[in-house]
LUMFI-306089 format. One record per residue (C-alpha): residue number from 0; residue in one letter; x, y, z negated. Coordinates in nm, 3 decimals. Last residue first. Layout:
<rs>
(NUM,A,(X,Y,Z))
...
</rs>
This chain:
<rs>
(432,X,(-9.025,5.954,-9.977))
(431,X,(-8.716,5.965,-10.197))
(430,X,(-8.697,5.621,-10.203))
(429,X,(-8.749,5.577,-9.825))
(428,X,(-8.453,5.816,-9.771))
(427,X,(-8.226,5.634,-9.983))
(426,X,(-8.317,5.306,-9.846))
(425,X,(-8.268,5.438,-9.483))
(424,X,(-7.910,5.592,-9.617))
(423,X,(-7.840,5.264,-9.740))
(422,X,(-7.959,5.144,-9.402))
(421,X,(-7.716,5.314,-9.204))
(420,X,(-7.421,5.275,-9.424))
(419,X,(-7.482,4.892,-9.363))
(418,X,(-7.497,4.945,-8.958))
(417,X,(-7.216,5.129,-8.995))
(416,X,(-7.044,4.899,-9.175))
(415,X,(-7.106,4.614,-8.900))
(414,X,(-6.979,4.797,-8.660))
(413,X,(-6.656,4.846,-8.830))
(412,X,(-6.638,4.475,-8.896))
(411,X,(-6.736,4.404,-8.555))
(410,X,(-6.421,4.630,-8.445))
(409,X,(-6.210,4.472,-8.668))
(408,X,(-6.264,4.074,-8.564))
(407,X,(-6.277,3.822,-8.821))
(406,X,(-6.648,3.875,-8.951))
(405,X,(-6.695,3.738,-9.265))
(404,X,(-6.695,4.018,-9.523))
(403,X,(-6.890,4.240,-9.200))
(402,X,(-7.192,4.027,-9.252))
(401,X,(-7.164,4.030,-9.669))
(400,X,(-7.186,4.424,-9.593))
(399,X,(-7.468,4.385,-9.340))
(398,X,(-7.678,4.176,-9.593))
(397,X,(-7.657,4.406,-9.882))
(396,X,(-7.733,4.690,-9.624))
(395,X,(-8.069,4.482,-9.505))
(394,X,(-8.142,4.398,-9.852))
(393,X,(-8.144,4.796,-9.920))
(392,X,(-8.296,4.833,-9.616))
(391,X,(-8.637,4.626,-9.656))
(390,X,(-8.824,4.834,-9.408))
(389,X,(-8.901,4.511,-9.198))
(388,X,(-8.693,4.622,-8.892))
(387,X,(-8.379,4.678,-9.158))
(386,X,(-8.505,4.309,-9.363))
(385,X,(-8.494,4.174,-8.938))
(384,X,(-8.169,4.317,-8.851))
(383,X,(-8.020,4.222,-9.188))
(382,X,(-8.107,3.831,-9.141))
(381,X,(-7.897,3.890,-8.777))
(380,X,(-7.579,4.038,-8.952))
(379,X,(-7.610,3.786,-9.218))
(378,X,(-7.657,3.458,-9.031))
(377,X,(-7.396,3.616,-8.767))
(376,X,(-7.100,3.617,-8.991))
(375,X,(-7.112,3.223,-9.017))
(374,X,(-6.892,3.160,-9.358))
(373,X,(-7.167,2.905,-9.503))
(372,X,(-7.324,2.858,-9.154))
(371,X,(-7.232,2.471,-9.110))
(370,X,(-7.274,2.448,-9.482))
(369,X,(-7.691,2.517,-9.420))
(368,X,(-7.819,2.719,-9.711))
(367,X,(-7.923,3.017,-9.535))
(366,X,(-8.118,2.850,-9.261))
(365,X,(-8.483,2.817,-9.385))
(364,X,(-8.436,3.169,-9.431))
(363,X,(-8.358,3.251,-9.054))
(362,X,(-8.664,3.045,-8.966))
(361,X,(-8.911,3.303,-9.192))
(360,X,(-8.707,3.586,-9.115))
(359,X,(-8.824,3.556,-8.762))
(358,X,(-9.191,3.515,-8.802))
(357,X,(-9.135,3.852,-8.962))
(356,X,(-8.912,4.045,-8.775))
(355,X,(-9.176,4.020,-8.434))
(354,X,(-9.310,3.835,-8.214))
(353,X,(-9.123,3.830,-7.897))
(352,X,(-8.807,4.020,-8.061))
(351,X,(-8.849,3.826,-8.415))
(350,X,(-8.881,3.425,-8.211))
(349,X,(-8.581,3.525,-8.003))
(348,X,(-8.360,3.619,-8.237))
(347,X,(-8.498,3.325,-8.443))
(346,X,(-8.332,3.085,-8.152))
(345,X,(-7.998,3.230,-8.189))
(344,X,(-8.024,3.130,-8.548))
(343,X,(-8.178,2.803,-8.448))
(342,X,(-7.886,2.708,-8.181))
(341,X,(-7.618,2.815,-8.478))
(340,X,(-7.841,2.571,-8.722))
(339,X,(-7.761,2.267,-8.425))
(338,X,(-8.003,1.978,-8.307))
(337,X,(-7.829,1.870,-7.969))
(336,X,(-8.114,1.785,-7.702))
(335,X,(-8.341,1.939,-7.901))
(334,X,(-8.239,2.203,-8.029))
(333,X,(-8.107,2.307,-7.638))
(332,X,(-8.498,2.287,-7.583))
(331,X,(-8.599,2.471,-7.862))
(330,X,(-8.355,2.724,-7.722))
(329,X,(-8.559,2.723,-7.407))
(328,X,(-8.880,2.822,-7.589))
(327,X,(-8.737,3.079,-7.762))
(326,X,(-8.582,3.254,-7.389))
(325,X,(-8.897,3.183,-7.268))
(324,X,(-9.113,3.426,-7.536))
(323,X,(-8.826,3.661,-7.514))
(322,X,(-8.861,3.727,-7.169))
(321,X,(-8.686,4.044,-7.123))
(320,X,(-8.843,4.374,-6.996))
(319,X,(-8.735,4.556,-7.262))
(318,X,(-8.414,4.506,-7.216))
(317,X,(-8.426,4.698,-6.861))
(316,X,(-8.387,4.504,-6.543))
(315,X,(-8.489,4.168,-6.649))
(314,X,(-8.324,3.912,-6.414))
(313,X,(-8.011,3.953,-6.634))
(312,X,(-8.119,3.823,-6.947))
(311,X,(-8.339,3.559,-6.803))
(310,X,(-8.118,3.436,-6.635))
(309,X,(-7.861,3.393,-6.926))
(308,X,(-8.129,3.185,-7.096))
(307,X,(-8.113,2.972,-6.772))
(306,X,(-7.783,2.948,-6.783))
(305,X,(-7.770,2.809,-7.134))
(304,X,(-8.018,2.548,-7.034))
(303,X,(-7.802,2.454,-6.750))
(302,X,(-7.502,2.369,-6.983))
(301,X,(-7.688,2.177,-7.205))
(300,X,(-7.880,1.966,-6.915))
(299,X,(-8.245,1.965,-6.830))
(298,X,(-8.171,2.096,-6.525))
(297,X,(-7.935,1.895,-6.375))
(296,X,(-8.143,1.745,-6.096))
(295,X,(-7.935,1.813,-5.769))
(294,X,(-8.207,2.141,-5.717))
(293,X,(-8.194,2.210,-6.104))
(292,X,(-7.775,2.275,-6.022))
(291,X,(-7.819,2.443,-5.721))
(290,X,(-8.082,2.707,-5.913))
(289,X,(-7.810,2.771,-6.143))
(288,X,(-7.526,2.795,-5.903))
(287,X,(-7.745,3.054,-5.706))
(286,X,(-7.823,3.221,-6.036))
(285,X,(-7.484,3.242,-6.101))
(284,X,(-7.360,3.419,-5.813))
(283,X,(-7.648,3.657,-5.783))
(282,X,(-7.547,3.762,-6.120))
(281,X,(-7.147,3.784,-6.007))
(280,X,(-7.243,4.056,-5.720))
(279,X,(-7.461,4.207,-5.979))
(278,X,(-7.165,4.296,-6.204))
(277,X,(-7.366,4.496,-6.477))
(276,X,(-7.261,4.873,-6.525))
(275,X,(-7.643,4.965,-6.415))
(274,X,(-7.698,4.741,-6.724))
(273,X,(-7.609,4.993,-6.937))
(272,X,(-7.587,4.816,-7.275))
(271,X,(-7.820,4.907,-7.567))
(270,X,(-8.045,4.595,-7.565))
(269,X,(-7.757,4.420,-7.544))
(268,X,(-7.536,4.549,-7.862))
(267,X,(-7.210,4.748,-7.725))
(266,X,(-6.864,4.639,-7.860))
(265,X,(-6.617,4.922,-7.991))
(264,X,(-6.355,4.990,-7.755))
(263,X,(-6.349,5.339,-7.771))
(262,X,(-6.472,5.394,-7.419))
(261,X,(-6.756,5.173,-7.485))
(260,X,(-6.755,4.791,-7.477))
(259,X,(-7.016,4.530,-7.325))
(258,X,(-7.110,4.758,-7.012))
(257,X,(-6.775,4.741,-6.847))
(256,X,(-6.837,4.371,-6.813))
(255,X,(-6.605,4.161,-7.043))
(254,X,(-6.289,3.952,-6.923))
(253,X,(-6.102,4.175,-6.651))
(252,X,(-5.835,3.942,-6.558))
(251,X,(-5.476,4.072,-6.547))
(250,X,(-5.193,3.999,-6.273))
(249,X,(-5.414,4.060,-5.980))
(248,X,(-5.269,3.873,-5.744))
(247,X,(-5.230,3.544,-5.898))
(246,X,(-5.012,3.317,-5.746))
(245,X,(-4.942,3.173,-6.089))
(244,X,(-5.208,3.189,-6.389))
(243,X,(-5.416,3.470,-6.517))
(242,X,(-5.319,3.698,-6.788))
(241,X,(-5.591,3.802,-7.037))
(240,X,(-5.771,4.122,-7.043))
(239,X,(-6.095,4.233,-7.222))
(238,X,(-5.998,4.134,-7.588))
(237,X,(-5.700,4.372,-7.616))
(236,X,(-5.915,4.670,-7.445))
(235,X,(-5.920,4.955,-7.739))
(234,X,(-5.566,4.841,-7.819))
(233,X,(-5.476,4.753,-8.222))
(232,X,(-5.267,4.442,-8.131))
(231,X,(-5.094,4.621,-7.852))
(230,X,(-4.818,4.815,-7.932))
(229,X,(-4.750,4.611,-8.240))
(228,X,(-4.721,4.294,-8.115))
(227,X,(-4.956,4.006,-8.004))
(226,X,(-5.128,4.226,-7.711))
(225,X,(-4.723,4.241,-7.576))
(224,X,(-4.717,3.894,-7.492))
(223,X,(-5.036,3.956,-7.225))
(222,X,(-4.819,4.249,-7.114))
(221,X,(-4.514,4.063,-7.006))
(220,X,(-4.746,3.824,-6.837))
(219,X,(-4.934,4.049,-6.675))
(218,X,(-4.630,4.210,-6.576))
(217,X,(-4.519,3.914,-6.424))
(216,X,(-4.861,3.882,-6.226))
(215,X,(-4.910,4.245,-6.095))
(214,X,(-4.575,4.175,-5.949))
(213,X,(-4.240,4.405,-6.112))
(212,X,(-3.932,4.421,-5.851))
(211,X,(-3.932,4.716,-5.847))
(210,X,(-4.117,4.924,-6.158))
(209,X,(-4.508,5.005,-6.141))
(208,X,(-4.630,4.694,-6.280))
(207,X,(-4.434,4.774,-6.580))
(206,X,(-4.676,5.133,-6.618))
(205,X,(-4.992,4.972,-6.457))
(204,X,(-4.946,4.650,-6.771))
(203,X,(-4.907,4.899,-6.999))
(202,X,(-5.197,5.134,-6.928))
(201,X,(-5.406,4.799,-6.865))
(200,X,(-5.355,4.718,-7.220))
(199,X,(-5.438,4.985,-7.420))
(198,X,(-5.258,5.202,-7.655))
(197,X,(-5.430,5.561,-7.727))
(196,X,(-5.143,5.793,-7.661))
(195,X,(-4.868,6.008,-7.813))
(194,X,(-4.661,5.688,-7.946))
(193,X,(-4.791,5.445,-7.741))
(192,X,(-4.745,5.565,-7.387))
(191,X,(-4.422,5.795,-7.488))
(190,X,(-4.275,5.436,-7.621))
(189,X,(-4.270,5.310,-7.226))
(188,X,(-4.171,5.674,-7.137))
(187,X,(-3.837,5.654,-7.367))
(186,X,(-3.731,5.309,-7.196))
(185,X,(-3.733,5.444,-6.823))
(184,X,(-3.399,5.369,-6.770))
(183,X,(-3.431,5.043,-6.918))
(182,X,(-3.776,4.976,-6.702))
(181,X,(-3.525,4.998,-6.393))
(180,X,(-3.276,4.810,-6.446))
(179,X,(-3.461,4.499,-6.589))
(178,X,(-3.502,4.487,-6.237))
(177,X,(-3.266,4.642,-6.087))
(176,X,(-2.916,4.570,-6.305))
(175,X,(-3.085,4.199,-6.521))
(174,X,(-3.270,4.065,-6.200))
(173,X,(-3.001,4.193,-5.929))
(172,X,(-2.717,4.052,-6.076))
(171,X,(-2.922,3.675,-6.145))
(170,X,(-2.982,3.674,-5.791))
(169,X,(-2.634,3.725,-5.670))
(168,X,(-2.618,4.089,-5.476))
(167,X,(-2.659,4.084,-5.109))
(166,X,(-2.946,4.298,-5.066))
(165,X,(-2.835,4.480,-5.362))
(164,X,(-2.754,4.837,-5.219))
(163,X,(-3.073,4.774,-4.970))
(162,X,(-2.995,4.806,-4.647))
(161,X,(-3.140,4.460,-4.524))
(160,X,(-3.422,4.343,-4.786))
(159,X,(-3.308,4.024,-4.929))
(158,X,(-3.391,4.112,-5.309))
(157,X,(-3.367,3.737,-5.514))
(156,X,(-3.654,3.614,-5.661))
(155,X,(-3.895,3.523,-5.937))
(154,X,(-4.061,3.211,-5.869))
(153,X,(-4.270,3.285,-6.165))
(152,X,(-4.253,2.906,-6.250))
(151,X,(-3.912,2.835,-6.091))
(150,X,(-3.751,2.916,-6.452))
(149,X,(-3.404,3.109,-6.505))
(148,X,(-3.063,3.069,-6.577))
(147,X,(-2.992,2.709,-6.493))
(146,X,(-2.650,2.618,-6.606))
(145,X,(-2.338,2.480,-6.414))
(144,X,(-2.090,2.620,-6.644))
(143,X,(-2.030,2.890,-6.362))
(142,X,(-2.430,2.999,-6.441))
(141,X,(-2.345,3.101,-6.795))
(140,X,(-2.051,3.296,-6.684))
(139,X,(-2.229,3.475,-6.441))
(138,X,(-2.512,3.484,-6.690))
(137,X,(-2.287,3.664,-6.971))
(136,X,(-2.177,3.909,-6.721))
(135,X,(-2.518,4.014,-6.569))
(134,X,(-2.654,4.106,-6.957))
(133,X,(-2.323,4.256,-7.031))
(132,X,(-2.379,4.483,-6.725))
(131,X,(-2.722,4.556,-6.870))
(130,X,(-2.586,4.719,-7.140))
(129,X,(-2.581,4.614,-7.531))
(128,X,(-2.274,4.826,-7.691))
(127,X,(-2.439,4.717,-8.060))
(126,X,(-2.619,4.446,-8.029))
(125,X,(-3.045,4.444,-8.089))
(124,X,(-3.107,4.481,-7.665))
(123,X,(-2.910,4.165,-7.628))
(122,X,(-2.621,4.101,-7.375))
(121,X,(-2.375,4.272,-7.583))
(120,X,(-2.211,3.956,-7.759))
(119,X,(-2.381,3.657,-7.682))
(118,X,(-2.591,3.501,-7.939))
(117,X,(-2.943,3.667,-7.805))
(116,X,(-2.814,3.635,-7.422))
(115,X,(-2.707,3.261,-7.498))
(114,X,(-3.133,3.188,-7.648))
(113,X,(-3.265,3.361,-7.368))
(112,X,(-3.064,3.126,-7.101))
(111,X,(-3.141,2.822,-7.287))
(110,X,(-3.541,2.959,-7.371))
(109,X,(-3.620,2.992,-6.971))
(108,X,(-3.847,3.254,-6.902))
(107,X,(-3.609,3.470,-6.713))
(106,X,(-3.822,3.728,-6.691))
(105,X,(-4.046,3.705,-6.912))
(104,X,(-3.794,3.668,-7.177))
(103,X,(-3.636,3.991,-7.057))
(102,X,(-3.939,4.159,-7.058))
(101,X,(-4.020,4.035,-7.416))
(100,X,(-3.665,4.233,-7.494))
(99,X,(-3.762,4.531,-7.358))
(98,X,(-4.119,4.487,-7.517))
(97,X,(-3.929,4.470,-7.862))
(96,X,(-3.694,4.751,-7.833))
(95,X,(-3.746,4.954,-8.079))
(94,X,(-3.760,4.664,-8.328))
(93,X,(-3.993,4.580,-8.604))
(92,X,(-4.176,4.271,-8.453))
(91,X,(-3.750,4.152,-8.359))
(90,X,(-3.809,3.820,-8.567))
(89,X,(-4.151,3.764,-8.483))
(88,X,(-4.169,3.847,-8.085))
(87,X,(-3.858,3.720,-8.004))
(86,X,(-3.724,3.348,-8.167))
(85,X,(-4.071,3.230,-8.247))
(84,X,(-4.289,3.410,-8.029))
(83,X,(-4.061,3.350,-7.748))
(82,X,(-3.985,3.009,-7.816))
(81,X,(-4.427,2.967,-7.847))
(80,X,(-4.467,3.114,-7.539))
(79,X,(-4.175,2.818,-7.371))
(78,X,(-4.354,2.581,-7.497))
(77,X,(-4.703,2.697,-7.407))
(76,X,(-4.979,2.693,-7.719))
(75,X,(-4.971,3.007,-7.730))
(74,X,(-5.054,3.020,-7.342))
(73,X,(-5.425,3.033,-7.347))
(72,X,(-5.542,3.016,-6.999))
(71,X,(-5.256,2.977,-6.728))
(70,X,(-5.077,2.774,-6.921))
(69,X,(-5.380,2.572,-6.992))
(68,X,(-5.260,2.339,-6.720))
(67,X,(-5.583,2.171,-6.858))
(66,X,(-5.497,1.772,-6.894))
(65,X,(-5.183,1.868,-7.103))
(64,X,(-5.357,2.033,-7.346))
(63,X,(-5.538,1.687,-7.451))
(62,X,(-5.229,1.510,-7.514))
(61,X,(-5.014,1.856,-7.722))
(60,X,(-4.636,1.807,-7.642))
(59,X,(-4.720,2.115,-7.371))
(58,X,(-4.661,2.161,-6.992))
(57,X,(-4.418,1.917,-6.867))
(56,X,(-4.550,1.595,-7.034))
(55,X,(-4.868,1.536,-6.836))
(54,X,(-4.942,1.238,-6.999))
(53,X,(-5.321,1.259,-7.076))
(52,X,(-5.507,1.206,-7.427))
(51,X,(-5.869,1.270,-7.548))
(50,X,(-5.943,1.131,-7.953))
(49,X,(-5.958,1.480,-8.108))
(48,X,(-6.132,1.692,-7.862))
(47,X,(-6.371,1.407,-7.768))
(46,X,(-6.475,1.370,-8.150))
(45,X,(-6.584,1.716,-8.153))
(44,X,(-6.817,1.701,-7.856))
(43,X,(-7.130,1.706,-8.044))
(42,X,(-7.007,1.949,-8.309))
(41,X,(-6.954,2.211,-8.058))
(40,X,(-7.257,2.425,-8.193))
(39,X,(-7.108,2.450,-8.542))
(38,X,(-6.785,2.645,-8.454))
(37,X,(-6.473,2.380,-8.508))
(36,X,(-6.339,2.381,-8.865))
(35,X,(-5.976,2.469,-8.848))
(34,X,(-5.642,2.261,-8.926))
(33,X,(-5.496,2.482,-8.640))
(32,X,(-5.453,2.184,-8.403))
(31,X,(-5.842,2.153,-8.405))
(30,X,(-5.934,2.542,-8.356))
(29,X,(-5.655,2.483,-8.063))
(28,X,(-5.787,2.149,-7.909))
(27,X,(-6.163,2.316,-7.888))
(26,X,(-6.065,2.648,-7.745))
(25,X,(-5.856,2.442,-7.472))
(24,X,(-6.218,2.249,-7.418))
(23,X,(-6.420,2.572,-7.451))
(22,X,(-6.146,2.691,-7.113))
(21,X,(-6.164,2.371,-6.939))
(20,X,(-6.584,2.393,-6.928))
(19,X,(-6.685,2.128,-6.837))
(18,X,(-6.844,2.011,-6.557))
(17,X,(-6.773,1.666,-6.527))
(16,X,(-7.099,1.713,-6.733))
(15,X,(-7.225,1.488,-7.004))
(14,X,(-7.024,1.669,-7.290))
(13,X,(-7.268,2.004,-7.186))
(12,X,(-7.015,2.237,-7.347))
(11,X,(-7.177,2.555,-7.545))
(10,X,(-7.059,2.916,-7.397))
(9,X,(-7.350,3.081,-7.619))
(8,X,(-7.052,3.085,-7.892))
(7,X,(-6.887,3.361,-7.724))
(6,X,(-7.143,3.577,-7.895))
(5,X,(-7.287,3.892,-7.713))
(4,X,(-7.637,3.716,-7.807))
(3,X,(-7.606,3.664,-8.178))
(2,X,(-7.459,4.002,-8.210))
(1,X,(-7.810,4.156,-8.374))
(0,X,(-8.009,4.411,-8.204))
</rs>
């Protein structure tokens, strides 16, 4: 089974809905701030993304950011993230102390303050003599010149339990001694989780999480930085957590059903997923929403043909059970309503599992010479399904290979190899036959 259909670009905006998605949109403003050629299917909405603009001036420069709050979605794009990326996470990649010092920015979260510890004597994890004691002195003294040391967005505050040691302690005294406090004395156990075991993000995020005065949310955040260093960037579960906003409870959001990656991280292909492991609780969910939607008349929209695709993905309790033969029909639908080559290449997944490789081929062909797809990973990997299914493996493996070229993320690329390797050795083997 091809990736066509684990693709995050089945999340297509309906631009007629008040609907949409906030999330695509965000995706949309950052692929277009980036100099980037938007994904095919979003070529419809394209000229929203670039003309949109709002004036809330607190949260980003960027106009159509500034609508979303998208701090609590993709925070790159965040002034204050991209301070710490800038003046933190790049300069100090190398450093021991790196996720010390992205704790600190956390923290405080206020680039002033972070940018007078860095440049003060001591009160930096990089100086020579740095102690937390430094760290308290240089804020008292920052605070006497009438400066603010830390944000209000975390809300981050002050101990006032009665008997506590610090229960009376300055704010700022008993962030950097207890709070910082307590993950510096534990420094040689934070590199223990990465040097001696498989990194992944929840491990980190449990282990700062686990420290006084450490939320579930300001260690998400902490450990939603850290999947852009070194200790992260390679983790088994970097694209299945993200940080959610304030007030959250839960700190990190589990993004992908347990079912769509194995225990080594690597993604699982549909028809191969557990779908015991399925959230049916969320299911039910959607397909209410789904039927509300045709019930208020909405469903010949973009957004409600997608759903109903989805449906009849999860309605079908073992793969083979799916409705192939709808879910074709409904992406001529979508083709319809917004004529796209990524909706017919999802479509002729559909076509060669309800009638086979061969009628498949035939549409994916007609589609190798559209420019949307030129660099499109997916028009190889699915066009070497269907020459694998049709015996053709040597054209399969050829395909596969010029599939995993493209494809930006590791673990497809690795998946993607094997599938090649597979069918040389199919070729081989039919040869020899």
């Amino acid at each position: 089974m091809p990736l066509a259909f684990n693709s995050v670009s089945r999340a297509v905006i309906d631009p007629s809905s008040r609907y949409c998605s906030k999330i695509i949109l965000i995706y949309l403003r950052k692929t277009f701030l980036e100099g980037k050629t938007p994904p095919p299917q979003y070529a419809p909405v394209w000229p929203l993304i670039e003309a949109k603009t709002w004036t809330l001036d607190h949260l980003t420069d960027d106009p159509v950011l500034k609508a979303t709050r998208f701090t609590n979605l993709i925070r790159e794009l965040d002034r204050v993230t991209i301070w710490i990326n800038d003046n933190i996470r790049v300069p100090y990649a190398d450093h021991e102390h790196l996720w010390f010092m992205i704790a600190i920015g956390r923290l405080f979260n206020w680039p002033p303050t972070l940018e007078m510890l860095i440049n003060t004597q001591g009160a930096w994890p990089s100086h020579p003599g740095f102690s937390l004691e430094n760290v308290t002195a240089a804020l008292e003294k920052w605070k006497a010149a009438g400066n603010k040391s830390e944000t209000g967005a975390f809300m981050t505050r002050a101990e006032n339990q009665p008997g506590k040691l610090w229960s009376d302690w300055p704010k700022h005294k008993y962030l950097s001694e207890i709070v910082l406090g307590g993950l510096w004395k534990e420094r040689d156990l934070f590199q223990h989780l990465f040097r001696y075991q498989q990194p992944k993000v929840v491990r980190a995020w449990e282990w700062i999480k686990g420290h006084y005065g450490w939320g579930a949310f300001l260690s998400g955040q902490v450990t939603t930085d850290l999947r852009h260093t070194r200790y992260l960037d390679q983790a088994a579960d970097r694209a299945s957590w993200a940080a959610l906003g304030p007030g959250s409870t839960k700190g990190l959001n589990l993004l992908h059903a347990a079912a769509r990656i194995d225990v080594a991280g690597d993604p699982v292909l549909l028809l191969e997923q557990d779908r015991s492991l399925w959230d049916r609780l969320q299911i039910r969910r959607g397909l209410r929403a789904r039927r509300k939607a045709y019930d208020l008349g909405g469903g010949g929209s973009f957004y409600t043909l997608q759903a109903t695709i989805i449906a009849c993905h999860t309605r079908a309790e073992t793969a083979a059970e799916t409705d192939w033969s709808r879910i074709a029909a409904v992406y001529l639908e979508l083709a319809a309503l917004v004529p796209s080559p990524v909706i017919e290449l999802n479509r002729a997944v559909a076509v060669g599992m309800a009638e086979g490789p061969k009628a498949a081929l035939m549409i994916v062909d007609g589609l190798r010479m559209q420019p949307a797809l030129k660099t499109y990973h997916l028009l190889p990997s699915v066009r070497g399904d269907l020459l694998d299914k049709l015996g053709r493996h040597d054209e399969a493996r050829a395909e596969f290979e010029a599939a995993a070229a493209l494809a930006g993320n590791k673990r497809e690329q690795l998946l993607l190899k094997r599938r090649a390797a597979r069918a040389a050795a199919a070729a081989v083997s039919s040869v020899a036959m």
